[in-house]
Jmol script that loads the backbone (N, CA, C; Angstrom):
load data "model"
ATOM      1  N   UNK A   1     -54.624  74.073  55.521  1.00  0.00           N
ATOM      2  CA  UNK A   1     -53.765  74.068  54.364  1.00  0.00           C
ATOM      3  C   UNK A   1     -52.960  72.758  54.338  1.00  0.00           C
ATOM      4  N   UNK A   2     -52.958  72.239  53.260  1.00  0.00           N
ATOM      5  CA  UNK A   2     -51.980  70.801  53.069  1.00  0.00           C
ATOM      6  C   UNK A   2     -50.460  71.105  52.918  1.00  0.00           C
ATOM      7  N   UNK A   3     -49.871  70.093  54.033  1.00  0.00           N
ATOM      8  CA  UNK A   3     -48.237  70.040  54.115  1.00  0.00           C
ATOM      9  C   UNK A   3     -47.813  69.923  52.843  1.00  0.00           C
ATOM     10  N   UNK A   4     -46.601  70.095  52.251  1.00  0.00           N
ATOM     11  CA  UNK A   4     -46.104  70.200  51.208  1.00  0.00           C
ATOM     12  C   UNK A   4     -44.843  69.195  51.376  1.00  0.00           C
ATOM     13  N   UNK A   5     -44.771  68.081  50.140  1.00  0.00           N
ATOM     14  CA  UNK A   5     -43.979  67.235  50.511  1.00  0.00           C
ATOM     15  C   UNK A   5     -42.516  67.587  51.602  1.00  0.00           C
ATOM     16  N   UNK A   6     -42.332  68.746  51.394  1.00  0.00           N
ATOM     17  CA  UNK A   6     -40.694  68.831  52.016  1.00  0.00           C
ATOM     18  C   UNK A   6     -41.000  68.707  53.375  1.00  0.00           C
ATOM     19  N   UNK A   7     -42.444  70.039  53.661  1.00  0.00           N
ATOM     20  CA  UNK A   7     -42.781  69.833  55.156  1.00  0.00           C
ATOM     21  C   UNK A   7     -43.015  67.933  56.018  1.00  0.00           C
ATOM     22  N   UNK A   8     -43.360  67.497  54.815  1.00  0.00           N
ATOM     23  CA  UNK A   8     -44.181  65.720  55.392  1.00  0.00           C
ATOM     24  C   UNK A   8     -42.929  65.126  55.505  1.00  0.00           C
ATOM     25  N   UNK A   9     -41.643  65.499  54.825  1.00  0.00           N
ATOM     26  CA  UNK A   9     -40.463  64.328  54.767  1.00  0.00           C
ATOM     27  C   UNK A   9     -40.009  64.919  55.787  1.00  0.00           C
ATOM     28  N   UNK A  10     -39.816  66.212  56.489  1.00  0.00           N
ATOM     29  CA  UNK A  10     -39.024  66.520  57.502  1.00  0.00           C
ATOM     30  C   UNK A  10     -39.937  66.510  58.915  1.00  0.00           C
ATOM     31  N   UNK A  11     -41.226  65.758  58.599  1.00  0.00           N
ATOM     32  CA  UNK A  11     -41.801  65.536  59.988  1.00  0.00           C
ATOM     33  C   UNK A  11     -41.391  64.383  60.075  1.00  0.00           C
ATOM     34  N   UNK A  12     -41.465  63.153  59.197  1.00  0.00           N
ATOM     35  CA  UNK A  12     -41.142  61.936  59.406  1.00  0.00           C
ATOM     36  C   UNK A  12     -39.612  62.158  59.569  1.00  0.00           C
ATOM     37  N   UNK A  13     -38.903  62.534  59.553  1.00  0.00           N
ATOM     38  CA  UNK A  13     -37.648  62.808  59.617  1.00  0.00           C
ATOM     39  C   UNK A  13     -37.123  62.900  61.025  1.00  0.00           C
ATOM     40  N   UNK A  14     -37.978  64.056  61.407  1.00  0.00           N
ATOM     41  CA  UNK A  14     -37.618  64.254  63.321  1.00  0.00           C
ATOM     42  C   UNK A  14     -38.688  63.508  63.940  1.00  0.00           C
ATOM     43  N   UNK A  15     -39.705  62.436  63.742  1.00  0.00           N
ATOM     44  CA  UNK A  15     -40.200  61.606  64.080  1.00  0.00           C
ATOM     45  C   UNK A  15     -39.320  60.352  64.117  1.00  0.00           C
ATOM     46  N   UNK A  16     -38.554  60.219  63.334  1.00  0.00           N
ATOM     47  CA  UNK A  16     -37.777  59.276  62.944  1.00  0.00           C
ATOM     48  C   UNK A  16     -36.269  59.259  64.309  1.00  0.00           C
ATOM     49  N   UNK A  17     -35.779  60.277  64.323  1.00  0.00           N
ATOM     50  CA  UNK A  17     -35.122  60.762  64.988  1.00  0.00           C
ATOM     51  C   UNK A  17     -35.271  60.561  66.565  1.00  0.00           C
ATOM     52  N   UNK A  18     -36.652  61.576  66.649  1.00  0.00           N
ATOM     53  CA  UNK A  18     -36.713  61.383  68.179  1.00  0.00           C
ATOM     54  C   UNK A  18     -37.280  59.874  68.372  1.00  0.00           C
ATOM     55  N   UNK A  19     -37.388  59.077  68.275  1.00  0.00           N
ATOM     56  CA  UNK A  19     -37.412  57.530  68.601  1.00  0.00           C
ATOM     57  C   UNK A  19     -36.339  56.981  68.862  1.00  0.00           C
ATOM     58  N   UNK A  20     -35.293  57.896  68.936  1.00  0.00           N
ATOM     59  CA  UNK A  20     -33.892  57.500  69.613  1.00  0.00           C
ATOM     60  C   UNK A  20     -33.629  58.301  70.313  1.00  0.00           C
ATOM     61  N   UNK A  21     -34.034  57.649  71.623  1.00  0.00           N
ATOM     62  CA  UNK A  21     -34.115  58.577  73.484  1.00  0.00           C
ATOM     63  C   UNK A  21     -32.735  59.405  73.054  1.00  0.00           C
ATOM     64  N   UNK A  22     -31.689  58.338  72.754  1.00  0.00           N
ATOM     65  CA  UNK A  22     -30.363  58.851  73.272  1.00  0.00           C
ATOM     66  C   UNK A  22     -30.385  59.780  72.867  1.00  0.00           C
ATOM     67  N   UNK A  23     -30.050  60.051  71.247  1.00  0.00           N
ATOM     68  CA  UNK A  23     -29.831  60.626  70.298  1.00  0.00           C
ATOM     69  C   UNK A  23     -30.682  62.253  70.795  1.00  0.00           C
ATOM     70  N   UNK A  24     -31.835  62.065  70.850  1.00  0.00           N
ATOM     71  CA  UNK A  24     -32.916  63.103  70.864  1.00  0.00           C
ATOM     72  C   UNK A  24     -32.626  63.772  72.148  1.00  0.00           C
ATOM     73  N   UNK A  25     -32.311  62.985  72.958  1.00  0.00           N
ATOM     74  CA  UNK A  25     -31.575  63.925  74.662  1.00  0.00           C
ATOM     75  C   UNK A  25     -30.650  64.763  75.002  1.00  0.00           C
ATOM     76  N   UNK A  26     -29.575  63.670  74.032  1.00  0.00           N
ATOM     77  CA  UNK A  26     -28.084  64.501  74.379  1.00  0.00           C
ATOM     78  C   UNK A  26     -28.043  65.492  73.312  1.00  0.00           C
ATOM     79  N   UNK A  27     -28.537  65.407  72.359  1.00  0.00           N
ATOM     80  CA  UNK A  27     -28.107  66.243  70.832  1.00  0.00           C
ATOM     81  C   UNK A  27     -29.142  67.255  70.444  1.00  0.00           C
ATOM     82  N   UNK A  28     -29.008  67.970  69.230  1.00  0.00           N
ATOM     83  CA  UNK A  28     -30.243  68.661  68.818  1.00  0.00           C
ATOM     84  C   UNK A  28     -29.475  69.265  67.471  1.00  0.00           C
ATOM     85  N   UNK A  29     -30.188  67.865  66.903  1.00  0.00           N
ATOM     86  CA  UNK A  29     -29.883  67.510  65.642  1.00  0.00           C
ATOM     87  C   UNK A  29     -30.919  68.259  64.371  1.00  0.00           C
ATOM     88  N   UNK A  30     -30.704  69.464  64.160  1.00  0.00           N
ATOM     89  CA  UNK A  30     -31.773  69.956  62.996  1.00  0.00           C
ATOM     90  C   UNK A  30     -31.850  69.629  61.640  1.00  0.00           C
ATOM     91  N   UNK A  31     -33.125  69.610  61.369  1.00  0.00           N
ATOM     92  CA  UNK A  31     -33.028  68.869  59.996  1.00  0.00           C
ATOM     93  C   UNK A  31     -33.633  70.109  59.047  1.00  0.00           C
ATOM     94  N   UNK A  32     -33.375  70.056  58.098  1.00  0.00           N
ATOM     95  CA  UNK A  32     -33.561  70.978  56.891  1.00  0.00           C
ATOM     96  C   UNK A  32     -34.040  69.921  55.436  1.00  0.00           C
ATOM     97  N   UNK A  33     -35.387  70.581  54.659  1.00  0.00           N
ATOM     98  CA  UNK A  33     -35.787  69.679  53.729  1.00  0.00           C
ATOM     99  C   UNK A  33     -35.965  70.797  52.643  1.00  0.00           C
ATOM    100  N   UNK A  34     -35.170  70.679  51.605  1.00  0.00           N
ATOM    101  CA  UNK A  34     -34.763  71.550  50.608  1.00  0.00           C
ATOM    102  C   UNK A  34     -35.255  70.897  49.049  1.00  0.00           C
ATOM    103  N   UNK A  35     -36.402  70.912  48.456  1.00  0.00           N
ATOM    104  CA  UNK A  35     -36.348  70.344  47.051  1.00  0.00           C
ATOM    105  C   UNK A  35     -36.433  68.534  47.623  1.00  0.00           C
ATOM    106  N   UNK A  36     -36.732  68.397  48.681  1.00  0.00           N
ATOM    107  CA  UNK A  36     -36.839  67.017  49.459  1.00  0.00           C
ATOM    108  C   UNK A  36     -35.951  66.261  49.154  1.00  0.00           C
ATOM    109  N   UNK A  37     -34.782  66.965  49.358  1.00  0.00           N
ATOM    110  CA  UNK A  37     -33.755  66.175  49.915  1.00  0.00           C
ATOM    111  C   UNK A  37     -33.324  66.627  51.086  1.00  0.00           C
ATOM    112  N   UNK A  38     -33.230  66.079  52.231  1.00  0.00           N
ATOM    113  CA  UNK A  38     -32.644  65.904  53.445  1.00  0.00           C
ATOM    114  C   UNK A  38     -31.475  66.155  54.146  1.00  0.00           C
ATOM    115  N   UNK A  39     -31.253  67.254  54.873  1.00  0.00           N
ATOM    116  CA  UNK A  39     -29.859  68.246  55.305  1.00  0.00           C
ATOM    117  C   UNK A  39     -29.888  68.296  56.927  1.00  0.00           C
ATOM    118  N   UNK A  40     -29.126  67.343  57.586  1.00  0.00           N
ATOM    119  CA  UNK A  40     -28.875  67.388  58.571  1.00  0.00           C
ATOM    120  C   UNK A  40     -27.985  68.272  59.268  1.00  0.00           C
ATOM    121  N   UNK A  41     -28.155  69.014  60.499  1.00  0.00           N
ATOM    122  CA  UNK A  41     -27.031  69.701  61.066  1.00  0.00           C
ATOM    123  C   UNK A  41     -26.880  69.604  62.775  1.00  0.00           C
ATOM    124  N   UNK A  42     -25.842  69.663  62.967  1.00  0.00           N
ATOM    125  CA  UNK A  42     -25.766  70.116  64.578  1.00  0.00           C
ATOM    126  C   UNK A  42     -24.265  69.347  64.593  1.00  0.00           C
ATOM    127  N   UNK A  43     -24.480  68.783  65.718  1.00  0.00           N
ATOM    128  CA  UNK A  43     -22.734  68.645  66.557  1.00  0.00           C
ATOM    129  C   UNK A  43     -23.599  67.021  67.695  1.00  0.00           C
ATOM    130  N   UNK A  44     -22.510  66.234  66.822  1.00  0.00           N
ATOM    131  CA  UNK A  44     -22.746  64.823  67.987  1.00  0.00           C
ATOM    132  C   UNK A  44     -21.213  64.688  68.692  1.00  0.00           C
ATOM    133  N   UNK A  45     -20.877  64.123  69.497  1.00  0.00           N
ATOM    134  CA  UNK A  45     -19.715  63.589  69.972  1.00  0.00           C
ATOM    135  C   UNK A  45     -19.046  62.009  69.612  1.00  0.00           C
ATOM    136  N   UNK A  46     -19.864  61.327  69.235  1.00  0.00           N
ATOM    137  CA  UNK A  46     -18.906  60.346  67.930  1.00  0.00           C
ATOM    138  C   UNK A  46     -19.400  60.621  66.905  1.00  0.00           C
ATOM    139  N   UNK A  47     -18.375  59.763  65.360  1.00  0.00           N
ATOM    140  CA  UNK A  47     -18.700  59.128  64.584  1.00  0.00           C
ATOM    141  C   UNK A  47     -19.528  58.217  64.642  1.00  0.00           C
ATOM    142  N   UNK A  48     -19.931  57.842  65.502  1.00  0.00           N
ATOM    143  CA  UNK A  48     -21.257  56.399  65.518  1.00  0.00           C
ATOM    144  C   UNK A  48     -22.447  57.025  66.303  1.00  0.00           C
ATOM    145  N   UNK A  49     -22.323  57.972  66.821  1.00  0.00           N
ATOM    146  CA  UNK A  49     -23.932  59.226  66.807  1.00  0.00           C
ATOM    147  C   UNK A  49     -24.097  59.580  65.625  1.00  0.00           C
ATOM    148  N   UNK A  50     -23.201  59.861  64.647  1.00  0.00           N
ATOM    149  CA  UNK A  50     -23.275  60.599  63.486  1.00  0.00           C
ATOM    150  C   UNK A  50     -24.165  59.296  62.407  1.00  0.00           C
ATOM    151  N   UNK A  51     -23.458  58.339  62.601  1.00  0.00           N
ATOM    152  CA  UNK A  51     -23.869  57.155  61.658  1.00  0.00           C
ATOM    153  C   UNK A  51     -24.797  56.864  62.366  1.00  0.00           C
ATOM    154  N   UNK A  52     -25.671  56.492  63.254  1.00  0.00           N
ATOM    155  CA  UNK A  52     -26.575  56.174  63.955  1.00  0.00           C
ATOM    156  C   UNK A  52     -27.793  57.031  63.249  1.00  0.00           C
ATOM    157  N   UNK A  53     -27.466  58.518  62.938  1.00  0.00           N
ATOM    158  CA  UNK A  53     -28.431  58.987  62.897  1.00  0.00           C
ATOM    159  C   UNK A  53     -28.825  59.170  61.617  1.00  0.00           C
ATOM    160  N   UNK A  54     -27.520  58.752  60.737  1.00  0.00           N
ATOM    161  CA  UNK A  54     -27.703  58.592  59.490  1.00  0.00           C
ATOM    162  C   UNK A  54     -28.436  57.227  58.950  1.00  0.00           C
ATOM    163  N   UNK A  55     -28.794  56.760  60.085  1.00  0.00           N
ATOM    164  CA  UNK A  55     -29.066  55.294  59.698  1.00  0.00           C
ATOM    165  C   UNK A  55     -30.743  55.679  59.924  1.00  0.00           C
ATOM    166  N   UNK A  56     -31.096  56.138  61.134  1.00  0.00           N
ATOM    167  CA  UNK A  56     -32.304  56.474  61.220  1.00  0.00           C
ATOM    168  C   UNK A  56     -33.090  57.190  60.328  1.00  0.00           C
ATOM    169  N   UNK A  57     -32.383  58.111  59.542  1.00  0.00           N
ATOM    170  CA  UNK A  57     -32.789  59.096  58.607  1.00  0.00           C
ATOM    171  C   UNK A  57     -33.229  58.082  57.277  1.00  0.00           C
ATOM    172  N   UNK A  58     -31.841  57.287  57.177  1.00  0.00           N
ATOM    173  CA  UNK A  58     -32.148  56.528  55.376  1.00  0.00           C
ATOM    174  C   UNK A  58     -33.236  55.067  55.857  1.00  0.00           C
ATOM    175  N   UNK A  59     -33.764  54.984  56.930  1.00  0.00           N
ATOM    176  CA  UNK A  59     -34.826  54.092  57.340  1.00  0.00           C
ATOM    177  C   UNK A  59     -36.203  54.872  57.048  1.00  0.00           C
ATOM    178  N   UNK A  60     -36.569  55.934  56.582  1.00  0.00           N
ATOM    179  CA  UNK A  60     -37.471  56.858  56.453  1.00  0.00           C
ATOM    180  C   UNK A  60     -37.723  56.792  54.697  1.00  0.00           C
ATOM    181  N   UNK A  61     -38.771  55.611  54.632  1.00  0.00           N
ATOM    182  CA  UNK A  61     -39.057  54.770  52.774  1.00  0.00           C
ATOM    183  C   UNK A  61     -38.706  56.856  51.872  1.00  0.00           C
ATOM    184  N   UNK A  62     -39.312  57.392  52.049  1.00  0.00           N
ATOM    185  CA  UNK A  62     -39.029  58.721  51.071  1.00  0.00           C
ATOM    186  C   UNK A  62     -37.989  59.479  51.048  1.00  0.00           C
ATOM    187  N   UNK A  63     -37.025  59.036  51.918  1.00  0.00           N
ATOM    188  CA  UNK A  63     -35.720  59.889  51.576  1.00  0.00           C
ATOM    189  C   UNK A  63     -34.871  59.057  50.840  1.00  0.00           C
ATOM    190  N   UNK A  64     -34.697  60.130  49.771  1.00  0.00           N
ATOM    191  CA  UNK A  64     -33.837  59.641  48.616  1.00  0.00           C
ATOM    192  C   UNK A  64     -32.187  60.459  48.992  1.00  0.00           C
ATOM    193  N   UNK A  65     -32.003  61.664  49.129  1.00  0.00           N
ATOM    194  CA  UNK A  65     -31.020  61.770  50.026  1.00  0.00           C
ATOM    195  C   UNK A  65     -30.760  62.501  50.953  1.00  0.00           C
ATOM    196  N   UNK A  66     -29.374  62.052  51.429  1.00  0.00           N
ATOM    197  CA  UNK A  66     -29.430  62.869  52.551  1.00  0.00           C
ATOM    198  C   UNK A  66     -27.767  63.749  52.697  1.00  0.00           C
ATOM    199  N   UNK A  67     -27.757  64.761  53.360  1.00  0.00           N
ATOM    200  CA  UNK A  67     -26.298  65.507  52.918  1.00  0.00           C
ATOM    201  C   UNK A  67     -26.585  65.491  55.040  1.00  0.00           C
ATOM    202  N   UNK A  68     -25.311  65.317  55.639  1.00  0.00           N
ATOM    203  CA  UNK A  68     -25.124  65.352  56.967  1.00  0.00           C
ATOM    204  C   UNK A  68     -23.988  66.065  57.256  1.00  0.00           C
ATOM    205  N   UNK A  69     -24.214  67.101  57.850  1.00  0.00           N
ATOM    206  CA  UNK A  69     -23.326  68.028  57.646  1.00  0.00           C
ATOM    207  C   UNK A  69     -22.509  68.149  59.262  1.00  0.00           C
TER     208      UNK A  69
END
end "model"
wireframe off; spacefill off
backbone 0.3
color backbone group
């Protein structure tokens, strides 16, 4: 059966993600793809894990947005 865009943006999504050892080790950052837009959740310990990962996410050409919760 063929992935359905939301499923394909939220593989590249935690593909995207786990390419950052750190990020992907210490955290467990879930992603949610709704109408393909992009819903991050979990718990980092800075503001610059948070932006880090927001940075990784809007580096991913098909996400148009993203809500980081």
């Amino acid at each position: 059966m063929a992935k359905t865009k939301n499923e394909e943006l939220k593989n590249k999504v935690e593909k995207a993600l786990a390419q950052d050892k750190e990020l992907s080790k210490n955290y467990d950052i879930n992603v949610d793809v709704i109408d393909e837009e992009v819903h991050l959740s979990g718990i980092v310990d800075t503001l610059a894990d948070k932006k880090r990962a927001e940075r990784l996410v809007r580096s991913v050409p098909e996400v148009q947005y993203l809500d980081n919760d």
